[in-house]
N, C-alpha and C positions, 0 to 999 in steps of 0.2 A: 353128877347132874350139871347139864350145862349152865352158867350162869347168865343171866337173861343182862348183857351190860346193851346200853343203848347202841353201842358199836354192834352187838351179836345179831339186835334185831333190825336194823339198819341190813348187814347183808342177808339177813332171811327175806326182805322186802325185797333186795335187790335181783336176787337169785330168783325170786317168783317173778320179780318183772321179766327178766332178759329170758326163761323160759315161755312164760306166755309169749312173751316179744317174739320168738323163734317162731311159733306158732300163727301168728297175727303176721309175720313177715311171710311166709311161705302161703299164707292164704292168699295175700295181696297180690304175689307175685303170679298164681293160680289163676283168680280170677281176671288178672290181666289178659291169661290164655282162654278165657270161656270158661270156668268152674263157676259154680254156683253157690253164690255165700248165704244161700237158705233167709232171706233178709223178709222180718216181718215187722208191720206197722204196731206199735205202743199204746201210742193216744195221740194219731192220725198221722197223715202222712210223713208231716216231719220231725217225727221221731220213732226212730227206728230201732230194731236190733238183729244181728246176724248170727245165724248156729256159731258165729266165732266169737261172738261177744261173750254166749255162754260156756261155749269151750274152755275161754281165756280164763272165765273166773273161776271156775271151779277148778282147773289146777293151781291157780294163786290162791284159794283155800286151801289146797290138801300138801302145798310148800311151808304157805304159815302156819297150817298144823301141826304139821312133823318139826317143825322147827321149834314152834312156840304154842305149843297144845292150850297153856291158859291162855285164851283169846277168845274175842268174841268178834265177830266178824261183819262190817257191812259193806257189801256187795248192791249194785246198781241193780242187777238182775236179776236180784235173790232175797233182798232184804236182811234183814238180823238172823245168823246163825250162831251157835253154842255162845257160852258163859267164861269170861275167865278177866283177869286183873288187863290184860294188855286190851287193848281195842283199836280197830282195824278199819279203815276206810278203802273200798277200792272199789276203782272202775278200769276195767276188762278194757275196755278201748275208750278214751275220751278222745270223742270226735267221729262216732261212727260214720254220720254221714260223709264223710271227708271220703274214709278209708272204704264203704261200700261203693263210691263213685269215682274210686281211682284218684284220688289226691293224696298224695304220701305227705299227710299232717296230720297225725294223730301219737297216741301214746297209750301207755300202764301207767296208771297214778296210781302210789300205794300208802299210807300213810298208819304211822304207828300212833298212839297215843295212852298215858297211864287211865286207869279207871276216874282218876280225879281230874281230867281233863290238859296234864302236862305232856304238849306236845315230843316223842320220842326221836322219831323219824319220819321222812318222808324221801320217796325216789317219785320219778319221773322219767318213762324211759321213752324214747323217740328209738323203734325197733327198723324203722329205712333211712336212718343216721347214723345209727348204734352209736347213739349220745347216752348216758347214763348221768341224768339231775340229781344229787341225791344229799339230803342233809340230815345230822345226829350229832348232837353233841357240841353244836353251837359252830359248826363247821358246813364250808358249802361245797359240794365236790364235782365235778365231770369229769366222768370217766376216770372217777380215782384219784383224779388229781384237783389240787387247790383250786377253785374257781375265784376269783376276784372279781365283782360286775365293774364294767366299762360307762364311766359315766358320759356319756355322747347327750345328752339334754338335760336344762335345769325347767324348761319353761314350755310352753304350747306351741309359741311360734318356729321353734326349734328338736321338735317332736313327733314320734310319730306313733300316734295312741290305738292299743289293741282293744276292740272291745268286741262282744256277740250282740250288741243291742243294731236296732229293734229286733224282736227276735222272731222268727220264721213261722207259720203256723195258721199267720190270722193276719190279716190288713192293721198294721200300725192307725194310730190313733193320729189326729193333727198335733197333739204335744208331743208324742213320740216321733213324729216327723220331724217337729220345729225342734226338738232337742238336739235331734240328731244332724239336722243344719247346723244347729251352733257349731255340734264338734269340729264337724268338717270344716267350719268357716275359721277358726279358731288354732287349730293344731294343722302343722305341715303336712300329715297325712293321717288318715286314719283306715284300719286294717280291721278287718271282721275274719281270722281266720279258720275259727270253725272249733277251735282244742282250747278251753277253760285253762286245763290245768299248763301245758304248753306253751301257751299264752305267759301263762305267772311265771312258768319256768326259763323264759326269754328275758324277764323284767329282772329275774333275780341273777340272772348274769350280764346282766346292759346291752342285751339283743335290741331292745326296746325300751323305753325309761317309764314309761306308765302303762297301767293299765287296769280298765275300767269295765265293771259286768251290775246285772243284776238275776237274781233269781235264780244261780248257780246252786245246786246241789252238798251236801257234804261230804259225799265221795269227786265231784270235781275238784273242789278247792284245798282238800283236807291239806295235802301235800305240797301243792304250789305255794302255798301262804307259808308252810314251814320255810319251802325257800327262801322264799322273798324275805321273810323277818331273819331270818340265820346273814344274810347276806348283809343284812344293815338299812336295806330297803323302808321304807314307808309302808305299813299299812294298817289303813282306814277301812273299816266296818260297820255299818248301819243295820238296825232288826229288819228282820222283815215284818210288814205290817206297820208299826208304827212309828220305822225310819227314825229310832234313837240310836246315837250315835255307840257301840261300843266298846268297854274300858278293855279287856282281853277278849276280844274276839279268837284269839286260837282256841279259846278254850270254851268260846260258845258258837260252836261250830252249826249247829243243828238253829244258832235263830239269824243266821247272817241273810240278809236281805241283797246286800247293797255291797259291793268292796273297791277302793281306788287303792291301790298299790303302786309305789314309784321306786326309782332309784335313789337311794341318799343324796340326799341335798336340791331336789326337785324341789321347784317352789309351788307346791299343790294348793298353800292357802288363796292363791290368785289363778288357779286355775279354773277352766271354765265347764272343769267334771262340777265341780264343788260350786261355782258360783252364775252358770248357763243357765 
């Protein structure tokens, strides 16, 4: 019987990502030529999903299956499938719209986690890089190999902050206008690029030194956050709802409202995520 060590299921994530990733890359390249990514609206126009969202996940079920049978599964597309001790966050493509509209910034976020909420694993695969983010075991890897994050900024003015706010769907509010001036006024640049988890997976190797969301999902973040804290990184998590701050947010995944993430040694208490 295989033994379930966190390194085992570390590459059963991996293996379901780089295979969906095969599949997610060959569409891309597809409908570049005119193929049809079968793309229907959610809960309205922008938000979407494409016959390969569904594709992608139902083979990253039937990899963590045969890999690791007790699991319990959630899926963006599909919600809570089977029962078992390990438990499973993923999304098939974070960043659909990116990846239906020809921008090659999306990913497979895959995240493992024990039944009592101890983070196992998490991968992150960028499938038109063939970058492979992946952490287990208190280790942060790319592409197999050691990743070290790059600390390029401690401060705002020296920064260049990822976030998805305001977010698409509906006419922002004038405080979510006025906040979002702050950023910009604030930090050297700031970048909306479209992939939650991507995004975290940039910070946690010093692509980027912060990064700031709200209203993100449990299968966006599950993974990213492993990185970022495996790494040394900063991070910060508020409820949703009534925006108290939380003690172990990896392990209260399902009430994160709110998350700023940084590079170690970032000076986030004068930042103007935290005090705009």
């Amino acid at each position: 019987m295989t033994q379930l060590t966190d390194a085992y299921i570390a590459g059963v994530a991996e293996q379901a990502a780089r295979e969906a990733g095969a599949i997610i890359r060959q569409s891309f390249l597809d409908a570049a030529r005119g193929a049809a990514l079968g793309i229907e609206e959610k809960h309205g126009y922008s938000d979407i999903v494409t016959a390969v969202d569904k594709q992608s996940e139902q083979l990253i079920w039937r990899v963590i299956r045969d890999g690791v049978p007790d699991s319990r599964i959630l899926g963006e597309e599909s919600g809570w499938q089977g029962d078992g001790e390990v438990v499973w966050y993923v999304d098939p493509i974070d960043g659909t719209s990116n990846f239906a509209s020809g921008l090659p910034f999306f990913c497979v976020s895959i995240a493992a986690y024990t039944a009592d909420g101890r983070p196992v694993a998490g991968v992150v695969y960028d499938p038109m890089q063939d970058e492979m983010f992946s952490t287990h075991s208190g280790q942060v890897l790319l592409n197999g190999k050691p990743a070290i994050a790059a600390i390029r900024a401690t401060s705002d003015r020296n920064a260049e902050l990822l976030t998805n706010l305001p977010r698409e769907g509906s006419r922002p509010s004038a405080a979510e206008l006025e906040r979002f001036a702050d950023l910009v006024q604030n930090f050297r640049a700031v970048r909306r690029l479209g992939s939650a988890a991507l995004q975290l997976a940039y910070v946690a190797i010093g692509r980027a030194a912060i990064n700031y969301d709200q209203d993100c999902h449990p299968w966006d973040i599950a993974a990213g956050l492993q990185l970022v804290a495996a790494s040394g990184g900063q991070v910060l998590c508020w409820s949703r709802g009534d925006n108290l701050r939380l003690v172990d947010p990896l392990r209260e995944l399902e009430h994160i409202g709110k998350i700023v993430v940084t590079t170690a040694g970032y000076d986030v208490a004068n930042s103007s995520v935290l005090n705009g």
